[in-house]
TORTI-978241 format. One record per residue (C-alpha): z, y, x. Coordinates in pm, 1 decimal, padded with zeros to 6 digits. Last residue first. Example, Ala and Ser with C-alpha at 12.3 -4.5 7.8 and 13.67 -1.06 7.14 Angstrom:
2
{pz=00714.0	py=-00106.0	px=01367.0}
{pz=00780.0	py=-00450.0	px=01230.0}
***
This chain:
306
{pz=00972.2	py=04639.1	px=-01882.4}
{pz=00932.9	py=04748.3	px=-01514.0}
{pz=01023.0	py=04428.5	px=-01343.1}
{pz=01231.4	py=04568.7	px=-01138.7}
{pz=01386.4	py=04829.9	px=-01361.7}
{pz=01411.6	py=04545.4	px=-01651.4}
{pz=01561.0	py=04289.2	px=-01366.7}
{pz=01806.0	py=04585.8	px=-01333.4}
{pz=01933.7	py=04621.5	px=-01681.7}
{pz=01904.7	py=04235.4	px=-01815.3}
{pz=02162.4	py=04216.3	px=-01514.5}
{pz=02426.2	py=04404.2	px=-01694.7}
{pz=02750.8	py=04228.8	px=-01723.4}
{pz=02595.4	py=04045.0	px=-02015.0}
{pz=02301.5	py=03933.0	px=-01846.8}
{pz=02530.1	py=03792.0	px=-01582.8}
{pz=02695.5	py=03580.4	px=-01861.3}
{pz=02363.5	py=03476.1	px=-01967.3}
{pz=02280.7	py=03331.9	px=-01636.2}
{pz=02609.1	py=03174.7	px=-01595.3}
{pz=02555.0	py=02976.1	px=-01918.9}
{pz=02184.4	py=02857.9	px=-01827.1}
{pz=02282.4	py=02756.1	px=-01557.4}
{pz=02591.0	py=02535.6	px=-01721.0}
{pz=02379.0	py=02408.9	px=-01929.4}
{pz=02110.2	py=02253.9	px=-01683.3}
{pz=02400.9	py=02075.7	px=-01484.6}
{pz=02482.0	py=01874.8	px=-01772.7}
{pz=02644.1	py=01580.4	px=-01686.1}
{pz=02883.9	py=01686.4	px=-01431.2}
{pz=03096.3	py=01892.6	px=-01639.9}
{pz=03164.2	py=02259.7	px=-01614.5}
{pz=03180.7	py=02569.7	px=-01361.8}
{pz=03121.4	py=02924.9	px=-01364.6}
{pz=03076.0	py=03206.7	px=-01111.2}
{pz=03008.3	py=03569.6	px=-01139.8}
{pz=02845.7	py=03819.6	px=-00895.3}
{pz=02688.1	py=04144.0	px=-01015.6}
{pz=02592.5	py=04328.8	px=-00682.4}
{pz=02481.6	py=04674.6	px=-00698.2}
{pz=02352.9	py=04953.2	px=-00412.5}
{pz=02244.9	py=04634.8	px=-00246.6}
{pz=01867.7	py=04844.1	px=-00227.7}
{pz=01709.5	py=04622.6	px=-00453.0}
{pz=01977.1	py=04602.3	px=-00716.3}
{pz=02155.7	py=04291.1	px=-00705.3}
{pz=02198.0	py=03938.7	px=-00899.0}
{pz=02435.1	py=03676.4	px=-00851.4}
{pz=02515.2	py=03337.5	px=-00929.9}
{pz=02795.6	py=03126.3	px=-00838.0}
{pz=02779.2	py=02757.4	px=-00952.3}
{pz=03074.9	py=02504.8	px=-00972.9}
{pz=03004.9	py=02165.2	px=-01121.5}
{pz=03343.4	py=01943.7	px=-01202.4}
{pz=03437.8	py=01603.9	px=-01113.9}
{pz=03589.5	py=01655.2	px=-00751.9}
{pz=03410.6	py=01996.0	px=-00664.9}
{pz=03007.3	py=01944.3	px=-00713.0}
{pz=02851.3	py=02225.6	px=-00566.0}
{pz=02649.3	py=02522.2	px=-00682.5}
{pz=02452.6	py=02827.0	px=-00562.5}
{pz=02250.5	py=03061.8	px=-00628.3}
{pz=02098.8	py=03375.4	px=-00559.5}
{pz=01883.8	py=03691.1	px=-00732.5}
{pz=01711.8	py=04012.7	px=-00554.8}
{pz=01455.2	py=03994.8	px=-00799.8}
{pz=01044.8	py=04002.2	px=-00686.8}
{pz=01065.0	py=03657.8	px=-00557.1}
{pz=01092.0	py=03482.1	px=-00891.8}
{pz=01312.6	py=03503.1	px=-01174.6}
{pz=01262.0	py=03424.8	px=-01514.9}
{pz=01688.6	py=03481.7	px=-01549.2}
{pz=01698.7	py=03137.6	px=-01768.5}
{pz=01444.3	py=02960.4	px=-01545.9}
{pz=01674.5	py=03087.6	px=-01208.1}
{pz=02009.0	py=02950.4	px=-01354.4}
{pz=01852.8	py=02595.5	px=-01467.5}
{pz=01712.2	py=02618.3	px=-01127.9}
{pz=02060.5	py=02636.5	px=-00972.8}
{pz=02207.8	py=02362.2	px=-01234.5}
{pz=01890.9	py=02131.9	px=-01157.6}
{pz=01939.8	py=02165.4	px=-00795.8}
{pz=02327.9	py=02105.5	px=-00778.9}
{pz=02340.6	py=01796.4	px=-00967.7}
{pz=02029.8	py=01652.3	px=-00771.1}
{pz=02245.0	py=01711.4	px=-00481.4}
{pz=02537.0	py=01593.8	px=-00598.7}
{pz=02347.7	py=01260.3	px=-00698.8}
{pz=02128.9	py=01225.9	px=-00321.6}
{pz=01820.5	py=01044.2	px=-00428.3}
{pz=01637.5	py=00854.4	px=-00112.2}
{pz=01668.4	py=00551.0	px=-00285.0}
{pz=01485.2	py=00659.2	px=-00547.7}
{pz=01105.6	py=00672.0	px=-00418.9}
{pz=00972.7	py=00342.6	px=-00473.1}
{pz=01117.6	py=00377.2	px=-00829.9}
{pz=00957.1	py=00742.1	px=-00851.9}
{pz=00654.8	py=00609.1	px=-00709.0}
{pz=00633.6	py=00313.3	px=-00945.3}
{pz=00652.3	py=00504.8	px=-01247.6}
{pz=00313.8	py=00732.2	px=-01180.6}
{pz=00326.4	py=00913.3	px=-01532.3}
{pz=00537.9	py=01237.3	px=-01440.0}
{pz=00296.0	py=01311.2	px=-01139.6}
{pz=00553.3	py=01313.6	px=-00854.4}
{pz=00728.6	py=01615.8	px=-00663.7}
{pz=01040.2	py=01536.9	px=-00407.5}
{pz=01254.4	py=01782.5	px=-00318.1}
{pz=01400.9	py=01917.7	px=-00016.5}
{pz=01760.2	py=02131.5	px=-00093.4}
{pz=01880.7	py=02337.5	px=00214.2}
{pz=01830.9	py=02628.1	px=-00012.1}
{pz=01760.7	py=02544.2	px=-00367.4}
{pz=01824.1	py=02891.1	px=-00524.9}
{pz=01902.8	py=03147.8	px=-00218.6}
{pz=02208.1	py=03117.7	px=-00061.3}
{pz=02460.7	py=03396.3	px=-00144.8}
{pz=02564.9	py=03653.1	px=00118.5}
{pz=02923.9	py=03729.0	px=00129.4}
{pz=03148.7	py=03412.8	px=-00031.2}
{pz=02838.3	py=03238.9	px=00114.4}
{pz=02950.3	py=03250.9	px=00470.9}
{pz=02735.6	py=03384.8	px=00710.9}
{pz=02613.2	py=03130.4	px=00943.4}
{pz=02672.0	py=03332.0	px=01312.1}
{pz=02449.7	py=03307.8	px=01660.7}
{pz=02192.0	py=03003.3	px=01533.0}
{pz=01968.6	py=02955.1	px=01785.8}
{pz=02145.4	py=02663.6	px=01924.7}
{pz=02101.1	py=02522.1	px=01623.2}
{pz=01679.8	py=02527.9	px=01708.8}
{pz=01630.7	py=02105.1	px=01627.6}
{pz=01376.9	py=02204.2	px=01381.0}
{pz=01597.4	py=02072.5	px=01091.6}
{pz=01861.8	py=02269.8	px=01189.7}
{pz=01703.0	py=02606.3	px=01230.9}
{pz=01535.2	py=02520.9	px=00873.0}
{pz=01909.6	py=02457.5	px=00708.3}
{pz=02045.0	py=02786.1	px=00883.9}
{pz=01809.9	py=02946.1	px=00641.3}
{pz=01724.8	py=03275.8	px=00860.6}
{pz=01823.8	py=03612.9	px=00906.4}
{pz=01711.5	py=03853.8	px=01208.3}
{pz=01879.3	py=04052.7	px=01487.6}
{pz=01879.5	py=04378.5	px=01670.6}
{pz=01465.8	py=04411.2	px=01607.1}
{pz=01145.1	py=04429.7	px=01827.5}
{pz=01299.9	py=04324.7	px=02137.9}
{pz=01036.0	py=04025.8	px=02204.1}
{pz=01307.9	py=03788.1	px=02177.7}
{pz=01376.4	py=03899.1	px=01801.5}
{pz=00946.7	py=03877.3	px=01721.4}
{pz=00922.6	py=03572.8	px=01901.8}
{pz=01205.4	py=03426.6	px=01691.2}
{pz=01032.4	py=03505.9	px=01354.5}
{pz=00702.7	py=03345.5	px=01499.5}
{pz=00919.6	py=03037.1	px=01573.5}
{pz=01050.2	py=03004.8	px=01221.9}
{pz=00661.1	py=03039.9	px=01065.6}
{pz=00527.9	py=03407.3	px=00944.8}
{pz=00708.8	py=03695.0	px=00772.5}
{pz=00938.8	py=03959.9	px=00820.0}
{pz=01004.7	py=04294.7	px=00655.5}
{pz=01237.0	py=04520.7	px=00871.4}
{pz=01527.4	py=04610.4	px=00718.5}
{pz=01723.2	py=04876.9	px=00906.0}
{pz=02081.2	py=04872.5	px=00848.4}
{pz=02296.8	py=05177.8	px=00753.2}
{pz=02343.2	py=05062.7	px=00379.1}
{pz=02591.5	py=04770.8	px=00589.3}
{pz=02794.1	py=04513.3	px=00371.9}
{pz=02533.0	py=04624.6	px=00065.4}
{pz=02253.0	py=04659.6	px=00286.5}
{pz=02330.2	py=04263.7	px=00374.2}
{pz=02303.4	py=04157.0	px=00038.0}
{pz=01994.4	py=04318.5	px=-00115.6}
{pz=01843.3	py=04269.5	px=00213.8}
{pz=01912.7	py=03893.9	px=00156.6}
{pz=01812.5	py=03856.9	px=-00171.1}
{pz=01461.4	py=04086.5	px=-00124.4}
{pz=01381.4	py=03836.2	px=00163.9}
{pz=01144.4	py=03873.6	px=00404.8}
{pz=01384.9	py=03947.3	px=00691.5}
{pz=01421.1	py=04095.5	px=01019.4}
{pz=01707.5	py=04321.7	px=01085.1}
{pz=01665.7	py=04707.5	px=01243.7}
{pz=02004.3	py=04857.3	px=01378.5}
{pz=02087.1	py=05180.1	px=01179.5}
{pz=02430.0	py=05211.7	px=01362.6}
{pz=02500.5	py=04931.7	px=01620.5}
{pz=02488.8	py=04549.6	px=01495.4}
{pz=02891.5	py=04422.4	px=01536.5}
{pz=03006.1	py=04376.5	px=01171.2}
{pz=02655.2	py=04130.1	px=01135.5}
{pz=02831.1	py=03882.6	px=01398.1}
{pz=02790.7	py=03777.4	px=01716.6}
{pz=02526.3	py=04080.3	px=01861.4}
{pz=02336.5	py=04067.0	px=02201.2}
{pz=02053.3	py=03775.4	px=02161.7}
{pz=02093.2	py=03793.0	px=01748.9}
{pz=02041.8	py=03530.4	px=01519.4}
{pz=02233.1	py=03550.5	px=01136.9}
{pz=02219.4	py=03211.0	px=00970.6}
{pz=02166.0	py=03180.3	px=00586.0}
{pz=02383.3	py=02908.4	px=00460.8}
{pz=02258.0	py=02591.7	px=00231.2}
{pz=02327.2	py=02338.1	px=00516.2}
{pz=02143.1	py=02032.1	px=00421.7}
{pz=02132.3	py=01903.2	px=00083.7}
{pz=02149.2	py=01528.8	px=00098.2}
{pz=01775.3	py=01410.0	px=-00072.5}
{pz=01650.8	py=01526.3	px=-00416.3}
{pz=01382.7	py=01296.6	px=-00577.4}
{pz=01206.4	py=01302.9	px=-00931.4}
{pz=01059.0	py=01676.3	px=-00887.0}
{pz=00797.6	py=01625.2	px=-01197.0}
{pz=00457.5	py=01698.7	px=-01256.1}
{pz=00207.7	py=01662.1	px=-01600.4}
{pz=00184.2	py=02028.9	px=-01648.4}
{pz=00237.5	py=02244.8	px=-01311.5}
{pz=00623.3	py=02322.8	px=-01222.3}
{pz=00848.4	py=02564.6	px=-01335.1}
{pz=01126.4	py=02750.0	px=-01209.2}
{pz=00898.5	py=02838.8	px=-00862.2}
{pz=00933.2	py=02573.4	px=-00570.7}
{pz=00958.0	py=02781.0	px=-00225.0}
{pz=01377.1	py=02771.8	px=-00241.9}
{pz=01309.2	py=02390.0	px=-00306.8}
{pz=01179.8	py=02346.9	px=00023.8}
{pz=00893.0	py=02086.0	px=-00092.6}
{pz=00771.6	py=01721.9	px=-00015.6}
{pz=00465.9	py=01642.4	px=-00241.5}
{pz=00381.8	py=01239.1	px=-00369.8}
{pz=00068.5	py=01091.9	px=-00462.2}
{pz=-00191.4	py=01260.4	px=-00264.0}
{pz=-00540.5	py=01293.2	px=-00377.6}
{pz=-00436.0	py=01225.9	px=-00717.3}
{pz=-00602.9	py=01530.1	px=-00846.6}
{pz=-00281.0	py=01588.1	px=-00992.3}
{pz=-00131.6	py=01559.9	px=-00676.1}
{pz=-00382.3	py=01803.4	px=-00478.0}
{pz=-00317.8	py=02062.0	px=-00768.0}
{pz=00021.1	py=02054.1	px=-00654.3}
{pz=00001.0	py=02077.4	px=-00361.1}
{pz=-00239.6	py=02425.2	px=-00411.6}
{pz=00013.8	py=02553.1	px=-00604.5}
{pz=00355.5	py=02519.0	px=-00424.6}
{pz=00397.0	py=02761.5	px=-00129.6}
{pz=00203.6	py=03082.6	px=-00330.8}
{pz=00452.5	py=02963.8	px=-00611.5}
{pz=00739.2	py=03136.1	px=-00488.1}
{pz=00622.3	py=03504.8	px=-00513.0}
{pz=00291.2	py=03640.9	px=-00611.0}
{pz=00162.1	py=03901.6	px=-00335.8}
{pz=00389.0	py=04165.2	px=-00334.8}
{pz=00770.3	py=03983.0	px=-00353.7}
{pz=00607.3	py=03732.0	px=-00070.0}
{pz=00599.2	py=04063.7	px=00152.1}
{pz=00241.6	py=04153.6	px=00306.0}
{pz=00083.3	py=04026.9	px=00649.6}
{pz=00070.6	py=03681.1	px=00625.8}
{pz=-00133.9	py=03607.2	px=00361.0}
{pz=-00275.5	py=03245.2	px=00472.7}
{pz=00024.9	py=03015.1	px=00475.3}
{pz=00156.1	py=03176.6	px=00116.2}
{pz=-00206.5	py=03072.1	px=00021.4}
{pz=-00152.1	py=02679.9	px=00056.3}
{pz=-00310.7	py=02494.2	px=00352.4}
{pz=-00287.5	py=02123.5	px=00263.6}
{pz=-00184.8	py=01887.7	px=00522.0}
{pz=-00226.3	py=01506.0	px=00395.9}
{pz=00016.2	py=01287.5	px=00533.1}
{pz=-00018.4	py=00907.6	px=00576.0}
{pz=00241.4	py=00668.5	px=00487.4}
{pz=00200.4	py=00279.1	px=00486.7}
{pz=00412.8	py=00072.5	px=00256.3}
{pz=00438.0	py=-00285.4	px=00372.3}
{pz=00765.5	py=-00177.4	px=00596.2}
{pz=00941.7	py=-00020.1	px=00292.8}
{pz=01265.3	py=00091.0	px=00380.4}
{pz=01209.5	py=00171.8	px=00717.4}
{pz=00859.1	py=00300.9	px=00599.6}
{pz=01041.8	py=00512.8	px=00325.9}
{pz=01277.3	py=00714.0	px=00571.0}
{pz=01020.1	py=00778.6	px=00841.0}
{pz=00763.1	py=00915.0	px=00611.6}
{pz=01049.9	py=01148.8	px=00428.8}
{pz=01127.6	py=01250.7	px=00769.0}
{pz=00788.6	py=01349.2	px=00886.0}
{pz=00767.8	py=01535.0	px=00565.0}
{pz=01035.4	py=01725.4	px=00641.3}
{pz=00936.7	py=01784.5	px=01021.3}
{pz=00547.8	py=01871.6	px=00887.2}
{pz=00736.0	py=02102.1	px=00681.3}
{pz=00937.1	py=02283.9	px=00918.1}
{pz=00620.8	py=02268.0	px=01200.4}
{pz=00399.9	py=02425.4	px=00923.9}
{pz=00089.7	py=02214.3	px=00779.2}
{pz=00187.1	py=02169.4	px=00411.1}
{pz=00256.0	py=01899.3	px=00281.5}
{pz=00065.7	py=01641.6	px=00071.8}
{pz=00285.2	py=01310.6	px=00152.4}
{pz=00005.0	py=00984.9	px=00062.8}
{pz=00127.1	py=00637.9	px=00032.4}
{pz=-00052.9	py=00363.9	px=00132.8}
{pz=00000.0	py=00000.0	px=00000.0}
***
């Protein structure tokens, strides 16, 4: 039997992939896995913010039209790239361990975000994590900040900027750790939805994959996932809103902390909620509305200009 991983061609996903290859073959030996690299648009526009060209979905579509073209019969994504909802006729099946969800802060002279000098300039491409940081530090600098992991390190070794912000879950998986100068905790800047999470996208009639596939399902992390996109289908939000986050199973209860900001951190509306393991989706949907009721309808309406 062969079994074809579309992915796309980056070192992080090839790694992911890689792993997901690894993982079934030992389980599998008379399954052989082949990837299929599929250049998605997010990979070619590299020179404009993700929040000005289309969002999450510029990592997922062109997989995903791949799968239902059954040219490849299984997808392995960063959830934080997979938008709240998927093509007609897919289905994430699989979510292995969760790695690290933190963001990491990497700086060659600074240890900790406190310690960056008066306006220093930080890399990042993310409207969450400016939102977040410019509300510890309005001084800072952000500096919009795209391309691969290593690009993104170039750019700090070069001297361009004081320091950038990455998923400490990426670093990891690379084997770049050592990079990694401070994770900041998420009690001050919350993950984005899905971070750390891969999943695992199927057509929703091809049984035997998901079977084949199961073993690799993680249950607190599939908990997690479906609670945090529960949250992020309820809010419609993409990469446009400054909006995180991020549950955990605690003993036998969910807990998920969302939050959503102004664009310039100027606001923060944080709340948390927990509730019963078996329904993760309701509990998203809960916290979302209780934001909405301590004003985020207000600022996604600003951002979204409605």
């Amino acid at each position: 039997m062969i079994l074809r991983i579309g992915t796309r061609g980056s070192k992080l996903a090839l790694v992911q992939s890689e792993w997901v290859k690894k993982e079934v073959q030992a389980r599998h030996p008379e399954v052989r896995v082949e990837l299929v690299k599929i250049k998605t648009k997010g990979d070619k526009i590299l020179d404009a913010p993700l929040s000005k060209v289309g969002g999450k979905g510029l990592f997922v579509k062109e997989i995903e039209e791949v799968l239902l073209k059954k040219e490849a019969d299984l997808a392995v994504h960063s959830m934080k790239d997979v938008p709240a909802e998927l093509q007609k006729g897919l289905k994430l099946s699989v979510y292995p361990k969760r790695e690290d969800p933190r963001d990491a802060f990497v700086s060659g002279h600074f240890s900790k975000v406190e310690d960056l000098p008066q306006g220093a300039s930080v890399g990042t491409s993310s409207l969450r994590r400016s939102a977040q940081l410019l509300h510890i530090r309005p001084d800072l600098q952000i500096v919009p900040l795209r391309g691969n992991v290593d690009t993104r390190l170039r750019k700090l070794d070069k001297g361009d900027l004081h320091a950038i912000v990455l998923a400490a879950a990426g670093l990891n998986r690379l084997g770049l750790s050592d990079r990694i100068t401070a994770l900041l905790s998420p009690k001050v800047v919350l993950p984005a939805i899905g971070q750390g999470i891969l999943g695992l996208e199927v057509r929703e009639d091809d049984q035997n994959m998901q079977d084949l596939l199961s073993f690799l399902n993680d249950p607190e992390t599939e908990l997690a996932a479906r609670a945090e996109r529960a949250f992020l289908r309820e809010l419609e939000g993409g990469c446009q809103v400054p909006l995180a986050g991020y549950a955990r199973v605690e003993k036998d209860r969910i807990v998920l902390d969302g939050m959503v900001a102004e664009l310039d951190g100027s606001v923060i509306l944080r709340q948390q909620r927990s509730g019963g393991k078996d329904q993760p989706e309701e509990l998203g949907i809960a916290l979302a509305k209780q934001l909405i009721s301590a004003g985020a309808d207000r600022i996604l309406e600003k951002i979204y200009g409605r």
